[in-house]
C-alpha angles and dihedrals in degrees: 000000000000090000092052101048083048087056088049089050097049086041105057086046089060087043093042087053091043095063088042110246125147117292106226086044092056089044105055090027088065089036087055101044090042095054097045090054102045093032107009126213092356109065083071091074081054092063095041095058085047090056091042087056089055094045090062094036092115094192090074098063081076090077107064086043092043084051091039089059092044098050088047097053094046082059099047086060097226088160099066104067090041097048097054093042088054094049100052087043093050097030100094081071126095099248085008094133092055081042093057084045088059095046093047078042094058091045094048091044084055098056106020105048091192125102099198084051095053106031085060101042086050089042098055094044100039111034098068098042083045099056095028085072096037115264118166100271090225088052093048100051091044101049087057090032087060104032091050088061095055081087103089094044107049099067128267094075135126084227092065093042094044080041096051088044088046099049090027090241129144107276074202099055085046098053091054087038091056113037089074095056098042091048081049089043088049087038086059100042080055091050096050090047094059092031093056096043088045094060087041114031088189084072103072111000115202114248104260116246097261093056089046082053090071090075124049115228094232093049084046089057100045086040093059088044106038080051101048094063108071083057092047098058104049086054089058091051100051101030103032098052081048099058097040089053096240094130135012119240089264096049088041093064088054086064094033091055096039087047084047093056092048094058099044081054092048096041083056085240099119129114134140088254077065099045091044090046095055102038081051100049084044089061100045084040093059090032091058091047106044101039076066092050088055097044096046096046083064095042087054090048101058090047093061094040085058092050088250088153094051088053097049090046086048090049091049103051089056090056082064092225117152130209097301094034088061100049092051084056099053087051094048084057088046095051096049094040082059094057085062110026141032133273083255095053097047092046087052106047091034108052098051098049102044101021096085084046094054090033083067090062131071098257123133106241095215089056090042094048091049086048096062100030073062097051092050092071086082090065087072108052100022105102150271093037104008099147108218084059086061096045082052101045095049087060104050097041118180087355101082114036109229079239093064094040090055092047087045094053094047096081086051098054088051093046082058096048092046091052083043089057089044090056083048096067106028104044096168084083086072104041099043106087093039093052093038091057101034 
């Protein structure tokens, strides 16, 4: 009966996704209805001592502070300087311009954490300059629809910090495991750029030497640097502090959103419209993902109270996988859920579900957990509600058709697969940094 009752459950949340309503709403609602109906009035003490567990988790103060940063420094503008500078230095290349978007997009993803944040900010500056001296319009939304998504895997990033509370893993030990694959993920979308424009020159067209005129080599070269500090040091602060143990990820966003304040002072941007919008965006930002996490810890509650683990172990075991077999299941359900909801949503529903099964094996979790944050790249960009494809769309209205944004984004989400697959065998990219700083 319990099996059965565990079926229904997963069931009505497929069927809950599938009409469109909100997902922590379809999550604790089943949880809710469920439990009345198997326990009664009681279950709902279970769920409260779940919620209470996520209420003194401290790691997650980290999230409204690390969103706080980010909103303040998308309205500080740092990008823009930067990105002006980059494109004049890199511009004489063939595909020097989406190469220079890649490189704005690294350094955002570094101190911003937030894809909407950066795909926008990217969006608004590069598109137009992209597609004024001729870029292939396919090649020029997907670069900024990809490199704007770099922002929930190189640390700092709210993804890292909801993924270590989930898998009860160190947010610390994420941020160092990450930060070489996503600087290999940002190095091969480089490489494709230049490769590509290479091949076909049309793509990506070098500025001609009268518009590179414009700006002297030597003001190119002060301006990328001079830019680059503000960034950098941000980086140092937060991560630093971070690697060397001086301070722990929570402690960490504290820095990162006072250092944060300073530049947007210092950068002129601040006003108190700033300072509302982004206290404002911070709020709906943690709301939206908290109100999940409360919704799925009953969800998950009411799985394994069902015995829902059991069952997929069960299930599992009659597929014959072994141990492989089973992982690369786990991240081919991860890949289609993220062609239809959120990073939030698949964390959420996954974990609990095929953690205690992994757990089983003899997999480093700090390995498994990078795999997958990897992997949920693709969530962004993989149709038909890949977020980033919206943010871009939205910018380039009736210029870029949505047939050409979706085309433009498929080489990137191979080139993620194919960096996933690299982890995958060579571990050792991922458990390095964390080793090396312990």
């Amino acid at each position: 009966m319990m099996e059965i009752m565990a079926i229904l459950l997963f069931l009505g949340l497929i069927i809950g996704l599938a009409t469109g309503h909100p997902l922590a709403f379809v999550l604790g609602g089943l949880a809710t209805i469920f439990g009345l109906i198997g326990w009664g009035p009681q279950t709902l003490n279970i769920f409260i001592n779940g919620i209470n567990g996520i209420m003194n988790n401290y790691t997650l103060v980290a999230i409204p502070l690390f969103t706080f940063m980010a909103n303040l420094l998308a309205g500080s503008k740092i990008a823009d300087g930067l990105f002006e500078s980059l494109r004049y230095l890199f511009g004489r290349l063939r595909g020097g311009i989406a190469f220079a978007v890649v490189i704005v997009s690294t350094i955002l993803a570094a101190t911003t954490g937030v894809v909407g944040a950066s795909v926008v900010t990217m969006g608004v500056l590069a598109i137009p300059v992209l597609l004024k001296y001729g870029y292939n319009k396919s090649l020029s939304t997907g670069v900024v629809a990809a490199g704007g998504t770099l922002g929930i895997l190189i640390p700092p990033s709210i993804m890292l910090i909801v993924m270590g509370a989930q898998a009860s893993v160190s947010v610390g030990d994420l941020f160092k495991a990450t930060l070489i694959p996503g600087l290999l993920l940002a190095g091969s979308y480089c490489i494709y750029v230049l490769f590509i424009c290479w091949r076909k020159p049309e793509y990506g067209p070098a500025l001609s030497l009268e518009e590179a005129a414009a700006m002297p080599v030597k003001q190119r070269i002060i301006g990328s640097f001079v830019n680059l500090v503000p960034p950098l040091i941000l980086i140092i602060a937060v991560l630093g502090s971070i690697y060397t143990g001086v301070a722990t990820p929570t402690e960490a966003s504290g820095v990162g959103a006072f250092v944060a304040l300073l530049m947007t002072i210092a950068y002129r941007r601040f006003t108190l419209k700033v300072l509302s919008e982004a206290v404002y965006e911070t709020a709906k930002t943690t709301a939206m993902v908290l109100i999940i996490m409360v919704g799925a810890t009953a969800f998950a509650s009411m799985f394994m109270a069902l015995n829902g683990v059991q069952l997929i172990q069960e299930f599992v075991n009659t597929l014959g996988f072994n141990q492989w077999g089973v992982f690369i299941l786990m991240l081919a359900f991860v890949f289609i859920l993220g062609m239809f909801i959120d990073w939030v949503g698949i964390v959420m529903i996954v974990f609990p579900i095929f953690m205690p099964l992994i757990q089983t094996y003899d997999f480093n979790m700090i390995w498994v957990v990078t795999c997958i944050a990897l992997l949920l790249q693709t969530s962004f960009l993989t149709p038909p509600f890949g977020h980033a494809l919206f943010y871009v769309k939205g910018i380039v209205s009736e210029k870029v058709s949505t047939a050409e944004i979706y085309r433009g984004v498929i080489p990137f989400i191979t080139i993620i697969i194919l960096v996933l697959a690299i982890i995958m065998i060579f571990p050792d990219l991922v458990l390095w940094l964390p080793n090396a700083f312990k």
